[in-house]
C-alpha positions as CSV (number, residue, x, y, z in Angstrom):
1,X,-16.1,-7.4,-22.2
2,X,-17.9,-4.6,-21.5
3,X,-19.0,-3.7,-25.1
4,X,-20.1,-7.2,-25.8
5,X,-22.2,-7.8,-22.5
6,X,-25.3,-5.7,-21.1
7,X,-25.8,-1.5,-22.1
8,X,-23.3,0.3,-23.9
9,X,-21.8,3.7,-22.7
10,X,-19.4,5.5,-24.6
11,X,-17.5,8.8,-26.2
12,X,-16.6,8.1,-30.0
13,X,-12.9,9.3,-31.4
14,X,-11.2,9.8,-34.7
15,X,-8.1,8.1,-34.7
16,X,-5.4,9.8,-36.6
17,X,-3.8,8.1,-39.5
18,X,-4.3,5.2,-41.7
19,X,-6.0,2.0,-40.3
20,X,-3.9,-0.9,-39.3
21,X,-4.4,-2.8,-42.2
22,X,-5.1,-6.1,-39.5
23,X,-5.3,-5.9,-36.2
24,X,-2.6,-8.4,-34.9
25,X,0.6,-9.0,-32.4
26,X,1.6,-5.8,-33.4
27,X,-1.1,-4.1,-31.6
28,X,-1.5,-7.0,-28.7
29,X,2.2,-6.3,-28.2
30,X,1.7,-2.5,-27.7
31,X,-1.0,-3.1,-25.4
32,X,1.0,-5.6,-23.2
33,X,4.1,-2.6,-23.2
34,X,1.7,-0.3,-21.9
35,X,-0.7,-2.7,-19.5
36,X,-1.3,-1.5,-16.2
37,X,0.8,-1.7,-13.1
38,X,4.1,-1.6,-15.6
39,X,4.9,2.1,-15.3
40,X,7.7,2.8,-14.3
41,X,6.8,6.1,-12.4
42,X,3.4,7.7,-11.9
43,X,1.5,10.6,-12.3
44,X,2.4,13.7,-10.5
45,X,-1.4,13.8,-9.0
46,X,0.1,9.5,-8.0
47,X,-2.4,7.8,-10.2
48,X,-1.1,5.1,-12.7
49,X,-2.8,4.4,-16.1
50,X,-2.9,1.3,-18.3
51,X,-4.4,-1.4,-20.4
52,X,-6.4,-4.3,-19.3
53,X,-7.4,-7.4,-21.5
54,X,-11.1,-7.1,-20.0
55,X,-11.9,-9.9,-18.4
56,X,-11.4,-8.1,-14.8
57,X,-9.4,-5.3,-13.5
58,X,-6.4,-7.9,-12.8
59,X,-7.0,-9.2,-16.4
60,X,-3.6,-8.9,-18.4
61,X,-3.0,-11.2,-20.5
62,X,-3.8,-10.0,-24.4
63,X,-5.0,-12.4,-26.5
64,X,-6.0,-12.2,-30.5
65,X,-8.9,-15.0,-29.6
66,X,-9.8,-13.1,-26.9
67,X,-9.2,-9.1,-27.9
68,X,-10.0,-9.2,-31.6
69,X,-13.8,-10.0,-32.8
70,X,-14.9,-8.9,-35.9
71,X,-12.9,-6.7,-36.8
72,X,-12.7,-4.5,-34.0
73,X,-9.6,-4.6,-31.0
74,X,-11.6,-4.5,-27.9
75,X,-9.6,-3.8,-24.4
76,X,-9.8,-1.8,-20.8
77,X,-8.1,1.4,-19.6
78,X,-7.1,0.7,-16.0
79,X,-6.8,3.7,-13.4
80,X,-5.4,3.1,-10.6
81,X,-5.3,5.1,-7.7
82,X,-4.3,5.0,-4.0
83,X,-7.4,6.2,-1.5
84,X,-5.5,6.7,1.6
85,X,-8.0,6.1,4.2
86,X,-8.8,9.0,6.2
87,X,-10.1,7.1,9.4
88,X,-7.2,4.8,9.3
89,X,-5.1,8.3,8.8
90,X,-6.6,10.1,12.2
91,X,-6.3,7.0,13.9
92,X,-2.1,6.9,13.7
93,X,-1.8,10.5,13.9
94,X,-4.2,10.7,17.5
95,X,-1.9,7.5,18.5
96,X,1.4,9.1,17.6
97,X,0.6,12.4,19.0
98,X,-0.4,10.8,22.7
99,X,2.9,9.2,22.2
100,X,4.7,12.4,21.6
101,X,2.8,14.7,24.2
102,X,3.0,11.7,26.8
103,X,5.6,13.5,29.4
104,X,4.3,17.3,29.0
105,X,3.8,19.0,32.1
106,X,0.4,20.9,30.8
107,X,-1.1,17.8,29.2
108,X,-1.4,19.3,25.8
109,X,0.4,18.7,22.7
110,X,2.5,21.4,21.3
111,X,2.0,22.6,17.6
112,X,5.7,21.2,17.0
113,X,4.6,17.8,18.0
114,X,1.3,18.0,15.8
115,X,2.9,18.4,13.1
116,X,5.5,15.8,13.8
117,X,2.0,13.5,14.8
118,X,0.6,14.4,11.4
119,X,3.8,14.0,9.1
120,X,4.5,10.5,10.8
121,X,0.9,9.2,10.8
122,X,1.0,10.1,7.1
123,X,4.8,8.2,6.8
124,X,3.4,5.0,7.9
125,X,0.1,5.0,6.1
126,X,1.8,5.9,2.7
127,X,4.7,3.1,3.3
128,X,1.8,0.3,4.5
129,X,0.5,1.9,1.0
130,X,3.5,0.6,-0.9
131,X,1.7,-3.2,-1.0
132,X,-0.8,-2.0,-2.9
133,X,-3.5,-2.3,-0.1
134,X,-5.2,0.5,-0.3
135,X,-5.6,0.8,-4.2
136,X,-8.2,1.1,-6.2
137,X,-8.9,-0.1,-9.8
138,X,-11.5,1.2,-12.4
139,X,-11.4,0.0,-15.6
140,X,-13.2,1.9,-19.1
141,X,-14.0,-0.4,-22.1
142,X,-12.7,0.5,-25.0
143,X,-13.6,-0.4,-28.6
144,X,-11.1,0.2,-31.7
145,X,-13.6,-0.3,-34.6
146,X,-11.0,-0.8,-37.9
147,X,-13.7,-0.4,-40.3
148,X,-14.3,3.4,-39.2
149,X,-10.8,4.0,-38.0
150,X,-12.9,4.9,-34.6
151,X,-12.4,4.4,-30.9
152,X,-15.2,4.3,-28.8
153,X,-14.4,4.9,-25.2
154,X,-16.8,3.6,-22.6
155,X,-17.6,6.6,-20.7
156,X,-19.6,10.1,-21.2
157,X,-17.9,12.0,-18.7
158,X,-14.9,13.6,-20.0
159,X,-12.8,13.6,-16.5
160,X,-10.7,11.0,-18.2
161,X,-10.4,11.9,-21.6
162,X,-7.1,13.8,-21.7
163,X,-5.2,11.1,-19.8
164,X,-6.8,8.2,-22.2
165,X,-5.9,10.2,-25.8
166,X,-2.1,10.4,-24.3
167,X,-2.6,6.6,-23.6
168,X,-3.7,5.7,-26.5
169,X,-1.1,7.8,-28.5
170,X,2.1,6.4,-26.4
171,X,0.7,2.7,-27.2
172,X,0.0,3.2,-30.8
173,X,1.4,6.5,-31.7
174,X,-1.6,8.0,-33.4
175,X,-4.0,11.1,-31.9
176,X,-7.1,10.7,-30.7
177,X,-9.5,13.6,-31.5
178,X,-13.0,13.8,-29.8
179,X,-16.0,13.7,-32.1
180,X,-18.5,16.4,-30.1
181,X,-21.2,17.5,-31.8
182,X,-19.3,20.8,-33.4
183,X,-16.5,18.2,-34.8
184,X,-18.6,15.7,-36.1
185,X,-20.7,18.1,-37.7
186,X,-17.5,19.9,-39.4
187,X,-16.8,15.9,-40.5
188,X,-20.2,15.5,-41.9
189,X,-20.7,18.8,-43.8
190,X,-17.4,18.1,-45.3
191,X,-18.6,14.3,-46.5
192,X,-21.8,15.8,-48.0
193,X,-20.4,18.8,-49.4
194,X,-22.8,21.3,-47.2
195,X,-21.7,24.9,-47.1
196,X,-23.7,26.4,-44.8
197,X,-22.2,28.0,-41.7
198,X,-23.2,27.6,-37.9
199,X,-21.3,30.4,-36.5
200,X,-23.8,31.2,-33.9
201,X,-26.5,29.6,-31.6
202,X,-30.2,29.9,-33.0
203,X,-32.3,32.1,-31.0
204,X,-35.4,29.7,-30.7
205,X,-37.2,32.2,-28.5
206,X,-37.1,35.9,-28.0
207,X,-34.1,37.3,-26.1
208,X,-32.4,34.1,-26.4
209,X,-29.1,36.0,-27.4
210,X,-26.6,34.2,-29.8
211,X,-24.3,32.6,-26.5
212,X,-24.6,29.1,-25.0
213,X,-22.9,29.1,-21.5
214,X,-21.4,25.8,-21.9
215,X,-19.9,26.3,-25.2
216,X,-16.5,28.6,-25.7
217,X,-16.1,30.5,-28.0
218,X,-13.6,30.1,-30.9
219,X,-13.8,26.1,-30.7
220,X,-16.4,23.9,-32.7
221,X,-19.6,24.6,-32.6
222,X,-20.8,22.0,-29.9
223,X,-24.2,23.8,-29.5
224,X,-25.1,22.1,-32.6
225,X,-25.8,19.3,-30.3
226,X,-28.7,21.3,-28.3
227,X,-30.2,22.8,-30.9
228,X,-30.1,19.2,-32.6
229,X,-32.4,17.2,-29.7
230,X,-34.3,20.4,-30.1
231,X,-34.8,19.3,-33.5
232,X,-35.8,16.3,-32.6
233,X,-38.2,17.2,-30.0
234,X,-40.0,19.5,-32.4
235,X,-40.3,16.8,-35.0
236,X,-41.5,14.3,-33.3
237,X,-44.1,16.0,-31.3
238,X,-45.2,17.7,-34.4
239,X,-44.3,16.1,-37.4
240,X,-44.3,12.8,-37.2
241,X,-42.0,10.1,-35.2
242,X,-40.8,8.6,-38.6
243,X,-38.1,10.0,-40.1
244,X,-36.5,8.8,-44.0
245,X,-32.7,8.6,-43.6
246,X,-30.2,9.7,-46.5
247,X,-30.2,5.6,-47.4
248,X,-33.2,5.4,-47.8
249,X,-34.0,3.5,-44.4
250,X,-36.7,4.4,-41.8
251,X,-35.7,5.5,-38.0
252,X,-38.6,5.4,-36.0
253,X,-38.1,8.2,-33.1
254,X,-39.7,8.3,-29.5
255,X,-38.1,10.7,-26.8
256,X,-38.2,8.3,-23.4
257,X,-37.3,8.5,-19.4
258,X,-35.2,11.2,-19.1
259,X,-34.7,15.2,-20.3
260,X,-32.5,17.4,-19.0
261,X,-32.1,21.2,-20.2
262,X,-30.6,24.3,-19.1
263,X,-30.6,28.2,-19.4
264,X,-27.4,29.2,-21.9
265,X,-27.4,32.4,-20.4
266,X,-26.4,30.8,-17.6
267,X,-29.6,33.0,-15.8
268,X,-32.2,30.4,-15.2
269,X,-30.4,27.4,-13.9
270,X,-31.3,24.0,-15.0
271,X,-33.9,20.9,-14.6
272,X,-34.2,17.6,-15.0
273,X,-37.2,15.6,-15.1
274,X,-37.5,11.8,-15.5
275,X,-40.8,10.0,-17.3
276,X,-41.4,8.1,-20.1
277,X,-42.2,10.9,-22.1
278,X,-40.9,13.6,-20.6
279,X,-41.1,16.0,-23.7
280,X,-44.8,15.7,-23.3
281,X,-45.3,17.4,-19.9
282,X,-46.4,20.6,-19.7
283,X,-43.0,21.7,-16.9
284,X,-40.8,20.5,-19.9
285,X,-42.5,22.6,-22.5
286,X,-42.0,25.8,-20.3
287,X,-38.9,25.6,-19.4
288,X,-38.4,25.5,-23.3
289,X,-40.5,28.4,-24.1
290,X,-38.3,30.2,-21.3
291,X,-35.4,29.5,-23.5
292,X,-33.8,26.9,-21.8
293,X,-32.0,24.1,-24.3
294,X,-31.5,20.6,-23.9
295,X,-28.0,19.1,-23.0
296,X,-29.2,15.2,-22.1
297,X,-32.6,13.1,-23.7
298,X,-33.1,9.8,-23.8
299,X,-34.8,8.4,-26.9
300,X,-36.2,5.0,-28.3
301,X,-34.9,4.4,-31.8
302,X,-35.8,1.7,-34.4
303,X,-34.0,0.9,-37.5
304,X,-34.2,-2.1,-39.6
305,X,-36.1,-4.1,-36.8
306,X,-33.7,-3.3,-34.0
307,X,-34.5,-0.9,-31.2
308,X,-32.1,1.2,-29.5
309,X,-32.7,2.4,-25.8
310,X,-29.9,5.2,-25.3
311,X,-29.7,8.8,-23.5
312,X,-27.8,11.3,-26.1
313,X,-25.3,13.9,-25.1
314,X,-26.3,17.1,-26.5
315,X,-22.6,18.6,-26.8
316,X,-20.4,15.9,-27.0
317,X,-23.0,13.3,-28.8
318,X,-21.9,10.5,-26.1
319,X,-24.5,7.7,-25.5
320,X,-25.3,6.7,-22.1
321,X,-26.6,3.4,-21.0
322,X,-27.8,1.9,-24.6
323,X,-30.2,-1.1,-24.1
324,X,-29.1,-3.4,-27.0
325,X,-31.2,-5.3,-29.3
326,X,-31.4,-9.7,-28.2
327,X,-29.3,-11.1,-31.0
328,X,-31.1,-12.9,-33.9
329,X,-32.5,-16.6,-33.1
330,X,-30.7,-17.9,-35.9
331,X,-27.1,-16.5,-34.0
332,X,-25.5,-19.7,-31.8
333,X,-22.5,-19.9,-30.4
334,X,-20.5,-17.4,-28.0
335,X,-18.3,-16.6,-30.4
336,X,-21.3,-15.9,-33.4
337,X,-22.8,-13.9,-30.4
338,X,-20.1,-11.8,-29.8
339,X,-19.4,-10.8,-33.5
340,X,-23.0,-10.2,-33.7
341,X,-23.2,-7.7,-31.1
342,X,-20.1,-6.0,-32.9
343,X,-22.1,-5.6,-35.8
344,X,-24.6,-4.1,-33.9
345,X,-22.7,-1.5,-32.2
346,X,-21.6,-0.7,-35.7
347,X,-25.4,-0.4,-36.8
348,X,-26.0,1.8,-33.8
349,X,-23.1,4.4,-34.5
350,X,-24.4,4.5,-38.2
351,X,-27.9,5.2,-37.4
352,X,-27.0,8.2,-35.2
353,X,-24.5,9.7,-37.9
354,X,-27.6,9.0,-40.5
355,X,-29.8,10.8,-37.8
356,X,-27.0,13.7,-37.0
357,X,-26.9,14.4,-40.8
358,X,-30.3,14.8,-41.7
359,X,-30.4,17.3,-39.1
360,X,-27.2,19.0,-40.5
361,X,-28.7,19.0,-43.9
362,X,-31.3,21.3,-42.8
363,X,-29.3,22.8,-40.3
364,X,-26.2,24.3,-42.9
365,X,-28.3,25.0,-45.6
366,X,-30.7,28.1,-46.5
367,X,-34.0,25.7,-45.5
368,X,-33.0,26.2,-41.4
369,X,-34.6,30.0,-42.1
370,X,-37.9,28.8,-42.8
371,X,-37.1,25.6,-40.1
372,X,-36.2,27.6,-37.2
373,X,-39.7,30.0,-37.4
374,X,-41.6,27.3,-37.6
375,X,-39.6,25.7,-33.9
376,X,-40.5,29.3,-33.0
377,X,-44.0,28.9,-33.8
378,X,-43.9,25.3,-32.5
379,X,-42.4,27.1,-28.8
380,X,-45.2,30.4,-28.1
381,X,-47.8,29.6,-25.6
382,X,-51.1,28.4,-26.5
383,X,-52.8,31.7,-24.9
384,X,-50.1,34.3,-26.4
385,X,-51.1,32.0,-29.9
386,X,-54.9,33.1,-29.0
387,X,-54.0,36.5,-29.0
């Protein structure tokens, strides 16, 4: 359940063609096909991917009571992959070896026979490996919102994004597409008819050139997400905390616990530094003023009564370890409880697009000009200010 109990981690995706008009069987059905342990062969690299239902790793049994709440087709992707131990490895080569080198005159093994020693040690670990013993499961929530036509994947780290989007698209035969900060802006300009371009990084400071290390060339423009909790760094220390979204709703702001940022030249290295306001302290403003750009913050928000505790991925927008609002006192009931926090997840990806594209509406338009000297005003020294 793990979108429905304690913090919420995850990557958001577009799914690619129409919605299912219900989510039913049909997709249950899919799932069950594809649930782990049912592959037929695995990986070349020998690990096995799958669904779950989500109530533990050996959880597979699909339900519509259990897997569907409001609205929204909620499941795990299973990896599984064998460990071989390497203790358990030496152990059966050192014992076949002494078996093999037993009646040699000089005592010592020959390099024929360690080889043998290590191909047979390896034979019998992999064949005791057959049972299963020695694997190990993970399982990633994963959220199917129908109202957005949007998966949200429970992890930030991309190490397992390729295999899930070929997953996903065997079970249900639609592409997944990744929703980084360069994409989502591309979605978002398009919605709200902004024609601005973002074909280079800002320089904030002098010398910062017009690369970010991180970022490739020729792909979307994922900087976007730096100089975005840039934004919001400059804002809230010297604006105001309280910002008026395109609905009309207030988001109150706080950057909190943890900040991350790094030199896009690649030069300077990086730095991390934890506290509950870590864009206050004076190490965090220099290593801004040297140029270096956030790629992690965490943040406090508020919005209609409901606080948000999250850390934001600068390139790929993911949210790391959100601390969800207590459900209403007027909710009862497990099941209310559950479709409550639903709606709340869906409250939570709303008030960071709303967020995202008030940045993105100063961003790609001709305002960022007069925007981006101020944040250069906002970054000199105090004593190169004085003079």
């Amino acid at each position: 359940m793990g979108f429905f109990t304690g913090r919420v981690t995850f990557l958001r995706f577009a799914v690619g063609g129409p919605a299912p008009h219900l989510f039913d069987d049909d997709q249950l059905a899919c799932l069950s096909e594809h649930a782990a342990g049912r592959q037929a062969v695995a990986a070349a690299d020998g690990i096995e991917v799958g669904w779950s239902a989500g109530k533990s790793v050996l959880d597979l049994a699909f339900d519509l009571g259990k897997n569907v709440i409001n609205d929204t087709l909620h499941f795990d992707m299973r990896v599984d992959t064998d460990r071989l131990p390497g203790d358990l490895l030496k152990a059966y080569y050192e014992s076949d070896l002494a078996a093999l080198a037993k009646d040699n005159p000089s005592g010592f093994a020959s390099a024929k026979q360690k080889r043998e020693a290590k191909e047979s040690a390896r034979d019998r670990l992999e064949a005791e490996a057959k049972d299963g013993r020695f694997k190990r499961r993970k399982c990633t929530p994963v959220l199917w919102d129908r109202a957005s036509n949007e998966v949200l994947f429970g992890a930030t780290s991309t190490s397992q994004v390729e295999r899930f989007a070929d997953l996903f698209q065997r079970t249900f035969g639609h592409p997944l597409e990744l929703l980084t900060a360069g994409r989502q802006a591309e979605r978002t300009a398009g919605a709200l008819g902004l024609t601005g371009a973002a074909d280079a990084p800002s320089g904030f400071v002098p010398g910062a050139g017009d690369e970010v290390a991180w970022v490739p060339g020729g792909g979307p423009a994922d900087f976007l997400g730096n100089e975005y909790l840039l934004w919001l760094w400059f804002l809230t220390d010297r604006e105001s905390d309280t910002l008026t979204l395109s609905d009309g709703s207030d988001v109150v702001l706080m950057p909190a616990r943890t900040l991350s940022l790094e030199c896009p030249r690649g030069v300077t290295g990086s730095e991390t530094i934890a506290s509950e306001g870590p864009t206050r302290l004076p190490e965090a403003r220099r290593a801004v003023q040297a140029g270096k750009l956030p790629r992690k913050m965490g943040l406090t928000m508020v919005r209609h009564d409901q606080q948000y505790e999250l850390t934001l991925q600068a390139e790929t927008l993911g949210v790391g370890s959100c601390k969800m609002p207590d459900p209403p006192e007027d909710v009862s009931g497990a099941r209310a409880k559950l479709e409550e926090r639903a709606t709340q997840v869906r409250e939570l990806v709303e008030t960071l697009d709303l967020l995202y594209a008030r940045f993105l509406t100063v961003r790609l338009s001709p305002d960022w000009a007069g925007e981006l000297e101020r944040i250069r005003r906002w970054l000199v020294p105090a004593d190169q200010r004085a003079a």
